[in-house]
N, CA and C atoms as an extended XYZ file, in Angstrom:
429
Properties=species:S:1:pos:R:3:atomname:S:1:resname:S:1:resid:I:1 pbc="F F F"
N      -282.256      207.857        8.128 N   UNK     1
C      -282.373      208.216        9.519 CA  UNK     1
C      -283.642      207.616       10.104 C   UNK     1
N      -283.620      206.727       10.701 N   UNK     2
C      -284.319      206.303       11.401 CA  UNK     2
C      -285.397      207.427       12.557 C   UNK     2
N      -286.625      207.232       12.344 N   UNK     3
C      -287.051      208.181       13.416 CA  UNK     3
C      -287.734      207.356       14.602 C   UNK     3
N      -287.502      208.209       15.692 N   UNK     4
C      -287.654      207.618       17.198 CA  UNK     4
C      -289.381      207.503       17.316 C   UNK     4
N      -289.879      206.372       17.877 N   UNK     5
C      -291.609      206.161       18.180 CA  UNK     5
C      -291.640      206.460       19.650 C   UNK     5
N      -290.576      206.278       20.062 N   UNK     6
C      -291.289      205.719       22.060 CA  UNK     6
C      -291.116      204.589       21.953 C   UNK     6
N      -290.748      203.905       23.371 N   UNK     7
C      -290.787      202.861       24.241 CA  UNK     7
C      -291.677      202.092       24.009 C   UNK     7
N      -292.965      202.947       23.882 N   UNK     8
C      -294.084      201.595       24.367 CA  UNK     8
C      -294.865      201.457       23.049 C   UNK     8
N      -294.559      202.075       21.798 N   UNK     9
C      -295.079      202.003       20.306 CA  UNK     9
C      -294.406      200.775       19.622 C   UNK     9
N      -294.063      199.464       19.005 N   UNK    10
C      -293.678      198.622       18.093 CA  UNK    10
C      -294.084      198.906       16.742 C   UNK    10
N      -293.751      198.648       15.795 N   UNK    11
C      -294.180      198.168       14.489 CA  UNK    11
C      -295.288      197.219       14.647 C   UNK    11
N      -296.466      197.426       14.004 N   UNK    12
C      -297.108      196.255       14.331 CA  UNK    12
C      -297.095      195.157       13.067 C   UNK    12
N      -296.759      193.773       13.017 N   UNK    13
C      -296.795      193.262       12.706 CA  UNK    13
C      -298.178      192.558       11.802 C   UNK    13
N      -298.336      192.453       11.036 N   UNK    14
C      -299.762      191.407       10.692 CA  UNK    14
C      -299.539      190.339       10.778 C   UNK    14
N      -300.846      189.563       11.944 N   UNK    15
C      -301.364      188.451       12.578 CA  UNK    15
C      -300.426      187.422       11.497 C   UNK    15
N      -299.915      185.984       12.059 N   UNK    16
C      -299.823      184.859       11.464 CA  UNK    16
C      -300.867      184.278       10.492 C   UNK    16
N      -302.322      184.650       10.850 N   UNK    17
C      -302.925      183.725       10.339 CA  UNK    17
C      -302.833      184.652        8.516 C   UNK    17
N      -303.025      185.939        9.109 N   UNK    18
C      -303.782      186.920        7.711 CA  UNK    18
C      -301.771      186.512        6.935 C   UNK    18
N      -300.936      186.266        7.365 N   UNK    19
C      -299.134      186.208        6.342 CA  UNK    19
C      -299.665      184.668        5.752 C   UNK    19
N      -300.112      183.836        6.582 N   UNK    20
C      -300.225      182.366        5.944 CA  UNK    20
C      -301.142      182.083        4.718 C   UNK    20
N      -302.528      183.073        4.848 N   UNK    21
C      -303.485      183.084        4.181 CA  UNK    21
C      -303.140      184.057        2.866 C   UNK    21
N      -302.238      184.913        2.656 N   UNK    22
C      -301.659      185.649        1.408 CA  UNK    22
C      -300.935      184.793        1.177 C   UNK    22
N      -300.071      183.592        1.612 N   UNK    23
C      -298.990      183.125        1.294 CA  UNK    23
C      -300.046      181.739        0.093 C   UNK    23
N      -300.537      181.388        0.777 N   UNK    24
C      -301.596      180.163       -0.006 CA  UNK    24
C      -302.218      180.595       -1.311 C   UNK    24
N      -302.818      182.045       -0.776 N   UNK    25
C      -303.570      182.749       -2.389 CA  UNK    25
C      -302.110      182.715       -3.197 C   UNK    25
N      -301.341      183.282       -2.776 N   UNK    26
C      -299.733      183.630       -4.049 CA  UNK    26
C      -299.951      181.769       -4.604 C   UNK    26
N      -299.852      180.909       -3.799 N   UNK    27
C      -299.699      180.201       -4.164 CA  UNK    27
C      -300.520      179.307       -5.667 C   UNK    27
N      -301.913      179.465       -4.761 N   UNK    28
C      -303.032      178.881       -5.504 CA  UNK    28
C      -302.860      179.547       -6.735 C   UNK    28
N      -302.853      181.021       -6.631 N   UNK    29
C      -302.698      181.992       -7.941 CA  UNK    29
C      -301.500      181.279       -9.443 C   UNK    29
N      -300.677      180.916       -8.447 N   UNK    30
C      -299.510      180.128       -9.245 CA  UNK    30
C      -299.627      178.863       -9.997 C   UNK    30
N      -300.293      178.060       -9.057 N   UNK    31
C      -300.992      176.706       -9.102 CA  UNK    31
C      -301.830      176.729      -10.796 C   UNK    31
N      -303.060      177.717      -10.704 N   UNK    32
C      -303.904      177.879      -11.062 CA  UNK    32
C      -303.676      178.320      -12.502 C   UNK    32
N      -302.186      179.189      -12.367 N   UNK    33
C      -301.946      179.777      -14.269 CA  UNK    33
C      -301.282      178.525      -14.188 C   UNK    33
N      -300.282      178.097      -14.048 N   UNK    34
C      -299.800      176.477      -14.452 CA  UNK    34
C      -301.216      175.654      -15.131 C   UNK    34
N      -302.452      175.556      -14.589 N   UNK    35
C      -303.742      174.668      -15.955 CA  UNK    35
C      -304.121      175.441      -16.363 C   UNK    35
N      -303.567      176.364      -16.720 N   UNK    36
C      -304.190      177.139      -17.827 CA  UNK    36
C      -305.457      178.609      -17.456 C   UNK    36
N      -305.959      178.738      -16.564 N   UNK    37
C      -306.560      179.520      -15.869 CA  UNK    37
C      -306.418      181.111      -16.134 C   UNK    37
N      -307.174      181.496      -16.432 N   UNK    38
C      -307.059      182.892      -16.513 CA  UNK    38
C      -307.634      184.004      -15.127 C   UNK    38
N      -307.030      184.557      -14.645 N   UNK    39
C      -307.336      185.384      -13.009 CA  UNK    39
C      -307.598      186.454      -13.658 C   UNK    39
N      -308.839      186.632      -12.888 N   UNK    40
C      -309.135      188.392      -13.519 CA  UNK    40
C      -309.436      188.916      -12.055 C   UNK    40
N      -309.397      187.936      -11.011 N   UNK    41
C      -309.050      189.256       -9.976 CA  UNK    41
C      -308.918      188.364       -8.679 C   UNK    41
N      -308.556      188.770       -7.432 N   UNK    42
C      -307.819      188.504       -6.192 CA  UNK    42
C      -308.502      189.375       -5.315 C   UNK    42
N      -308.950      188.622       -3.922 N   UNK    43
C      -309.467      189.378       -3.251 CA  UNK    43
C      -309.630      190.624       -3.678 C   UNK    43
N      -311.327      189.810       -4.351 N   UNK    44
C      -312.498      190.953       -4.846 CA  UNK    44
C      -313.374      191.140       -3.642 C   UNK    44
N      -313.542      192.201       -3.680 N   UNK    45
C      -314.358      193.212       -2.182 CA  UNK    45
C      -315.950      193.097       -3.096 C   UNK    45
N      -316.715      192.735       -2.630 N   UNK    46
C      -318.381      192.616       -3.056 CA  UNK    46
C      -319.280      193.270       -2.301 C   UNK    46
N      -319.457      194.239       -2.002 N   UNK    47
C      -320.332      194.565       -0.637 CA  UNK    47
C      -319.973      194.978        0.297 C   UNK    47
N      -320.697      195.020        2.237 N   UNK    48
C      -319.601      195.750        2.671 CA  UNK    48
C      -318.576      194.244        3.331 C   UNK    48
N      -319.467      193.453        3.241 N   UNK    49
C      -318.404      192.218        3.894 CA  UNK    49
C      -318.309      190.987        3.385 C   UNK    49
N      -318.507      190.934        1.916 N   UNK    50
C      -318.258      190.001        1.300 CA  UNK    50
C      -316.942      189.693        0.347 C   UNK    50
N      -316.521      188.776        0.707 N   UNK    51
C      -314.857      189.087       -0.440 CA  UNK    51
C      -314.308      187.569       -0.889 C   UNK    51
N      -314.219      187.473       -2.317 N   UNK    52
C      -313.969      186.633       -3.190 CA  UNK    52
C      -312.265      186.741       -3.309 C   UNK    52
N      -312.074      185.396       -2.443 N   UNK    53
C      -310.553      185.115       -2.660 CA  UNK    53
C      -310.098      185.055       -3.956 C   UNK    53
N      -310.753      184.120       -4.662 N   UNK    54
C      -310.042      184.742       -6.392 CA  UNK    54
C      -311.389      184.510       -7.325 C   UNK    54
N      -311.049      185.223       -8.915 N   UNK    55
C      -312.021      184.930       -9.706 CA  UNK    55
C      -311.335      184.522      -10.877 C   UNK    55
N      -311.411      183.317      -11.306 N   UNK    56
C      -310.950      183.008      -12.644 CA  UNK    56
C      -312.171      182.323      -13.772 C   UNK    56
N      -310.954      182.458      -15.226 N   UNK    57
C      -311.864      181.900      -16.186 CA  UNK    57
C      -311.079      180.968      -16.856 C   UNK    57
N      -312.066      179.968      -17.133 N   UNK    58
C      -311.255      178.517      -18.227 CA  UNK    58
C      -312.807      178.454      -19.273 C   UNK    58
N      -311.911      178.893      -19.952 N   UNK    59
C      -313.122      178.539      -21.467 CA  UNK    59
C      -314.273      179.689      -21.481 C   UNK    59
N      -315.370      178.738      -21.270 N   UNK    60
C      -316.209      179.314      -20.879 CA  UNK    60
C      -316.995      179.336      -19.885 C   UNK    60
N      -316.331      178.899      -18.373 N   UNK    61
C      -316.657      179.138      -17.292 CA  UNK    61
C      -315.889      180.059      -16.129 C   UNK    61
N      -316.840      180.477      -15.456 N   UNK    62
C      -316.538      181.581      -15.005 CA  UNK    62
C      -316.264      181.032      -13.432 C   UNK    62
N      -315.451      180.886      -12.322 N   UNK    63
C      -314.758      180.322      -11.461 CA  UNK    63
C      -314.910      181.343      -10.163 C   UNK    63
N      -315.076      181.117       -9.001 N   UNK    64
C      -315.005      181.522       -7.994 CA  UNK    64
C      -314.386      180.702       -6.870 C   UNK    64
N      -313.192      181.157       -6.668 N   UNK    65
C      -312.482      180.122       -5.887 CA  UNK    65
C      -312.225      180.562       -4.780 C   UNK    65
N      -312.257      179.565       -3.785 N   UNK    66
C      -312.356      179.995       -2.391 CA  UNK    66
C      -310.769      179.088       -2.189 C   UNK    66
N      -309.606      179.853       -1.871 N   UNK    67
C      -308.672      179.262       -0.947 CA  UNK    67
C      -308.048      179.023        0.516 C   UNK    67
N      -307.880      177.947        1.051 N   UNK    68
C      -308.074      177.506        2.551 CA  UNK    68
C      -306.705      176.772        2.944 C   UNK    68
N      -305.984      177.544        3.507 N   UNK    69
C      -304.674      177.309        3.781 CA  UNK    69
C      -304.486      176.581        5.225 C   UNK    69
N      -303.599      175.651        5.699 N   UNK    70
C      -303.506      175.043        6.696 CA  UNK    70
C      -301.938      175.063        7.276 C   UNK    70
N      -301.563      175.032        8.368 N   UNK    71
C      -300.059      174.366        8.650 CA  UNK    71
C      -300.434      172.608        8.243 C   UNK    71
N      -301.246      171.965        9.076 N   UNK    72
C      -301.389      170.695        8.606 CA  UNK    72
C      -302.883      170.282        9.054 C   UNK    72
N      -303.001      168.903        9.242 N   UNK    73
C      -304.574      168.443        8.874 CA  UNK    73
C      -304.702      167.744       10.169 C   UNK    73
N      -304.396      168.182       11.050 N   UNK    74
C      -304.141      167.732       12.588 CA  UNK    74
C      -306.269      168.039       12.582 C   UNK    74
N      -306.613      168.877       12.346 N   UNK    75
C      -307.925      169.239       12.692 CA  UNK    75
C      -308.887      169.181       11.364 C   UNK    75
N      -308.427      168.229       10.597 N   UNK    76
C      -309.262      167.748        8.889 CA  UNK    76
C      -308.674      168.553        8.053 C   UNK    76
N      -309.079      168.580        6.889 N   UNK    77
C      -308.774      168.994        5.894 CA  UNK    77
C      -309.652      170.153        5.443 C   UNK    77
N      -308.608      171.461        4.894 N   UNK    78
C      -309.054      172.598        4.974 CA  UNK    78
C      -310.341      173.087        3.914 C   UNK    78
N      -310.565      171.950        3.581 N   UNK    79
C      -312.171      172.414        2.815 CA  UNK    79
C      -313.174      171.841        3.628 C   UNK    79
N      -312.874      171.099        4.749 N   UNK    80
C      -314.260      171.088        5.922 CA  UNK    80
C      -314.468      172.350        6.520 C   UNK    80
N      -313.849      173.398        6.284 N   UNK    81
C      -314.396      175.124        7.136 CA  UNK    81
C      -315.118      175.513        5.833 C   UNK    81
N      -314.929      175.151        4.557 N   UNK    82
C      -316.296      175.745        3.522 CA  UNK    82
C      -317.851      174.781        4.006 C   UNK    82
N      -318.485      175.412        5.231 N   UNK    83
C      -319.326      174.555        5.662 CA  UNK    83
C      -320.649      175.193        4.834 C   UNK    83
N      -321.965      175.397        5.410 N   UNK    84
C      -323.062      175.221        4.731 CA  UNK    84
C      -322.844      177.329        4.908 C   UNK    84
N      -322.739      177.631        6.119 N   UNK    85
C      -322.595      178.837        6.041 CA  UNK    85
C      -321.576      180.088        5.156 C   UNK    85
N      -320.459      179.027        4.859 N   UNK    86
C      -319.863      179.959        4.573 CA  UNK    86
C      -320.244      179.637        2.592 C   UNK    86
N      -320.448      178.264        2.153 N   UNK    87
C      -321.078      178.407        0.995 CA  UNK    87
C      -321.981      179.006        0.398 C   UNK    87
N      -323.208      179.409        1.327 N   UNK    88
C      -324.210      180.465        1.417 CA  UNK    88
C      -323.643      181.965        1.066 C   UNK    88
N      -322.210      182.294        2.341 N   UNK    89
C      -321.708      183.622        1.779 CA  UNK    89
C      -320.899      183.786        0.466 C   UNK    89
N      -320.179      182.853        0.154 N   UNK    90
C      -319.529      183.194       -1.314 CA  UNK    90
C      -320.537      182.747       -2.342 C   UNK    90
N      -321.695      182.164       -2.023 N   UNK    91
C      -322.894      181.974       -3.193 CA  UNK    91
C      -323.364      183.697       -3.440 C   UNK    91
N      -323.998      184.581       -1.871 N   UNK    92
C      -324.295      185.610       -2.013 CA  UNK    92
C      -323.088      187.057       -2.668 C   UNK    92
N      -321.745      186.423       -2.726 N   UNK    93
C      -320.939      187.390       -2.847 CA  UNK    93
C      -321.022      187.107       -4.379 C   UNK    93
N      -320.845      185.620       -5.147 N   UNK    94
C      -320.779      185.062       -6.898 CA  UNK    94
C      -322.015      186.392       -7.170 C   UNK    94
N      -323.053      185.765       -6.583 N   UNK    95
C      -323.956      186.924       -7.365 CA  UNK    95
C      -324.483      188.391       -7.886 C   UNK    95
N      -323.612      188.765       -6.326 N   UNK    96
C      -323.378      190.209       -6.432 CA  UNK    96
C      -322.687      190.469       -7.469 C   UNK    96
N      -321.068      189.991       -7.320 N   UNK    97
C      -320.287      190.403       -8.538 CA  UNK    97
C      -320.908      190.591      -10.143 C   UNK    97
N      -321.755      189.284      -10.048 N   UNK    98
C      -322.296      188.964      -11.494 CA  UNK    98
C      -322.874      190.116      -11.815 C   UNK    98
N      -324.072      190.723      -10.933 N   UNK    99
C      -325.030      191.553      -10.900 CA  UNK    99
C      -323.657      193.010      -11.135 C   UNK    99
N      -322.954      193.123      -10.397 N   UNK   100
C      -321.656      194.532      -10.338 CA  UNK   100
C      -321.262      194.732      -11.693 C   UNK   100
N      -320.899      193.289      -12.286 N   UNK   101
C      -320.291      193.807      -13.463 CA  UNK   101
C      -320.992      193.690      -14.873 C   UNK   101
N      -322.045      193.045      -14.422 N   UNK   102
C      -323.693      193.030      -15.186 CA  UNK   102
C      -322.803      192.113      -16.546 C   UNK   102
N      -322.644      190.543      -16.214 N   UNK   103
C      -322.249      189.573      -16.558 CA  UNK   103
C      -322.860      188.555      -16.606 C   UNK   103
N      -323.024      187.790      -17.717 N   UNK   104
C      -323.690      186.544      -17.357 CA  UNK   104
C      -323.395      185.294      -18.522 C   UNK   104
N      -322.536      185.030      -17.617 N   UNK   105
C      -321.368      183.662      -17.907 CA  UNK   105
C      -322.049      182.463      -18.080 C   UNK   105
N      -321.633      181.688      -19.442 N   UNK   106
C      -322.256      180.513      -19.761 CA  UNK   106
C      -322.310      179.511      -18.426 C   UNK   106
N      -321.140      179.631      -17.664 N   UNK   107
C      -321.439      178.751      -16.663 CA  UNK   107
C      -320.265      179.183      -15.795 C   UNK   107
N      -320.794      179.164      -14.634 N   UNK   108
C      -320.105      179.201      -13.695 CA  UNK   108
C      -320.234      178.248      -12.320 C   UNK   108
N      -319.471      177.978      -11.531 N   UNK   109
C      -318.736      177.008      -10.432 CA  UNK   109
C      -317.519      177.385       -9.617 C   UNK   109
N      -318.017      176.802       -8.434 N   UNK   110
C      -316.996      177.137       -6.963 CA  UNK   110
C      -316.271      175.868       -6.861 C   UNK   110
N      -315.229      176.529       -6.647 N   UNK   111
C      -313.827      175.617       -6.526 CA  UNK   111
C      -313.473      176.104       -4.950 C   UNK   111
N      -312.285      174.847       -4.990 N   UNK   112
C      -311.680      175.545       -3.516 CA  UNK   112
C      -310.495      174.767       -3.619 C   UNK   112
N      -308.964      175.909       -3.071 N   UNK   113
C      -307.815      175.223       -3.458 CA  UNK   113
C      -307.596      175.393       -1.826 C   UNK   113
N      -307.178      173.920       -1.951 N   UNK   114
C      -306.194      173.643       -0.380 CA  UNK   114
C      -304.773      173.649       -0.287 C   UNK   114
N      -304.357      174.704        0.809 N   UNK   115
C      -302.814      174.657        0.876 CA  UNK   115
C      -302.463      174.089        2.113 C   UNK   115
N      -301.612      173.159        2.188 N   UNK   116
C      -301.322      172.736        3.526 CA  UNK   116
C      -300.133      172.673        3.842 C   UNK   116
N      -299.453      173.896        4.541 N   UNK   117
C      -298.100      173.899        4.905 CA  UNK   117
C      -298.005      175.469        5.551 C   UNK   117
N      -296.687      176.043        5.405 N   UNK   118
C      -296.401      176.867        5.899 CA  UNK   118
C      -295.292      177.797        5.345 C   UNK   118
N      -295.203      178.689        5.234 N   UNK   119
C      -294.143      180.031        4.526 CA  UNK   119
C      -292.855      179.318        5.157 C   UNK   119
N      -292.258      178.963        4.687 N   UNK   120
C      -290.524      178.850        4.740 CA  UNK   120
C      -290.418      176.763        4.945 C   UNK   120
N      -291.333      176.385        5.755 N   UNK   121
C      -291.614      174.918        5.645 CA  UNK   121
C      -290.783      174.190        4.418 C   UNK   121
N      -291.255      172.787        4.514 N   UNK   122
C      -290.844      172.076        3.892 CA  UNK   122
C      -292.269      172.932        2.486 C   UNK   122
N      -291.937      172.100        1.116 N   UNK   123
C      -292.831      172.370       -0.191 CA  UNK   123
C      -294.497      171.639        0.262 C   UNK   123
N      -295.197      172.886        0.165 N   UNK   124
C      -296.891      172.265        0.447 CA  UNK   124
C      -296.944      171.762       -0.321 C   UNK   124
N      -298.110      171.004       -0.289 N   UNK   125
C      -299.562      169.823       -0.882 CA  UNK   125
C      -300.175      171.211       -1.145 C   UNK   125
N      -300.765      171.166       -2.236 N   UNK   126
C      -301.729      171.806       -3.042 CA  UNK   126
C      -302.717      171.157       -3.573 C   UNK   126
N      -303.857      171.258       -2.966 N   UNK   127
C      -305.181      170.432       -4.222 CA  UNK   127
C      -306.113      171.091       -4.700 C   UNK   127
N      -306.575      170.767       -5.388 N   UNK   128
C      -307.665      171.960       -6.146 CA  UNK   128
C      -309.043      170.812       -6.379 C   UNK   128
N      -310.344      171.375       -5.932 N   UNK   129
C      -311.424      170.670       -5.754 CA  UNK   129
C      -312.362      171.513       -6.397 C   UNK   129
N      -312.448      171.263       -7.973 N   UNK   130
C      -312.993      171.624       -9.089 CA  UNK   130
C      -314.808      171.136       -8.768 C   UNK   130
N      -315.358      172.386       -8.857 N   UNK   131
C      -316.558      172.151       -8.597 CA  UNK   131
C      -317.443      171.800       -7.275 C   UNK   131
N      -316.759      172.468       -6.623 N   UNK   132
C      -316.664      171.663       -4.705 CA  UNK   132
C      -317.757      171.639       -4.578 C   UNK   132
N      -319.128      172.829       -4.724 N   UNK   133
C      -320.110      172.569       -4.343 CA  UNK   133
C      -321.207      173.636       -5.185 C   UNK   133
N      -322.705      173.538       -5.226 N   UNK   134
C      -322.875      174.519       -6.165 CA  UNK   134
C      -323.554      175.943       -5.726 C   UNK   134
N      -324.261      176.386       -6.342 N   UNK   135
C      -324.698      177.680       -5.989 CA  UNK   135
C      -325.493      177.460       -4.888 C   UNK   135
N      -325.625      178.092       -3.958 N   UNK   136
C      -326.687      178.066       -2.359 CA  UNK   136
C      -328.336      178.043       -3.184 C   UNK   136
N      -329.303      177.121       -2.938 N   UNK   137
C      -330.298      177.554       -3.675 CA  UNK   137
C      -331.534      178.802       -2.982 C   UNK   137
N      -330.507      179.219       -2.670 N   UNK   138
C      -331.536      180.301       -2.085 CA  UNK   138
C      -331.656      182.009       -2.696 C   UNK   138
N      -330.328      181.413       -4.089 N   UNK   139
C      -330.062      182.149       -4.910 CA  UNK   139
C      -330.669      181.424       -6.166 C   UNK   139
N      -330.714      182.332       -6.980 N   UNK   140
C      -331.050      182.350       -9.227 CA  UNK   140
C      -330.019      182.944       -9.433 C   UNK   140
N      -329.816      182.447      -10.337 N   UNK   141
C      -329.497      183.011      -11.798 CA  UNK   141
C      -330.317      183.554      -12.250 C   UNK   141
N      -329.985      184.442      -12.822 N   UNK   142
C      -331.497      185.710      -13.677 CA  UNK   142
C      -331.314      185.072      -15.351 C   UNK   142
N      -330.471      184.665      -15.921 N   UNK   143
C      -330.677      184.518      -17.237 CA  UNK   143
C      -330.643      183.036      -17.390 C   UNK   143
């Protein structure tokens, strides 16, 4: 049985951008166990506004990957928005975590996987840019 809202109440929908941007993580997530990758977590919450699109491990490095989904490259390619600012924030979010789960990984590095397409589209381009850039130096490592 369906129950009645009113006229002027809808379902609200979630925004295009936030369906495209889960659709890319599913993806990357997929991408990512295909080389072998181990995910130990998905939009990780760090603070009150810091959040790590994914965290994986290969070997013995410890991975923080930032994924950046596009319809297409009409406006560059979706790892030109990981600019100086936003490398700064997932540098300050890597460290928190480290410090949260009181970890300290032979080595760790920021990646960033690009999706460029769209939910129902033709099959995206996926690239993965191993090592994109390194820690902000305005951060340490403690060990």
């Amino acid at each position: 049985m369906k129950r009645w809202i009113g006229k002027w109440f809808k379902r609200s929908r979630e925004p295009a951008h936030l369906v495209s941007g889960k659709w890319g993580e599913k993806l990357a997530v997929r991408f990512l166990k295909k080389k072998r990758y181990k995910i130990i977590g998905q939009r990780v919450r760090v603070g009150k506004r810091d959040e790590l699109d994914m965290v994986a491990e290969q070997g013995r490095t410890l991975i923080f990957v930032e994924v950046k989904t596009r319809k297409n490259e009409n406006y560059g390619r979706p790892f030109s928005a990981v600019n100086t600012a936003k490398r700064k924030h997932l540098s300050r979010a890597a460290i928190a975590y480290l410090k949260h789960k009181k970890i300290e990984p032979e080595f760790i590095r920021f990646d960033v996987v690009e999706v460029i397409g769209e939910p129902g589209g033709s099959p995206p381009e996926i690239r993965h840019i191993e090592n994109a850039f390194p820690l902000d130096s305005s951060y340490q490592l403690w060990w």
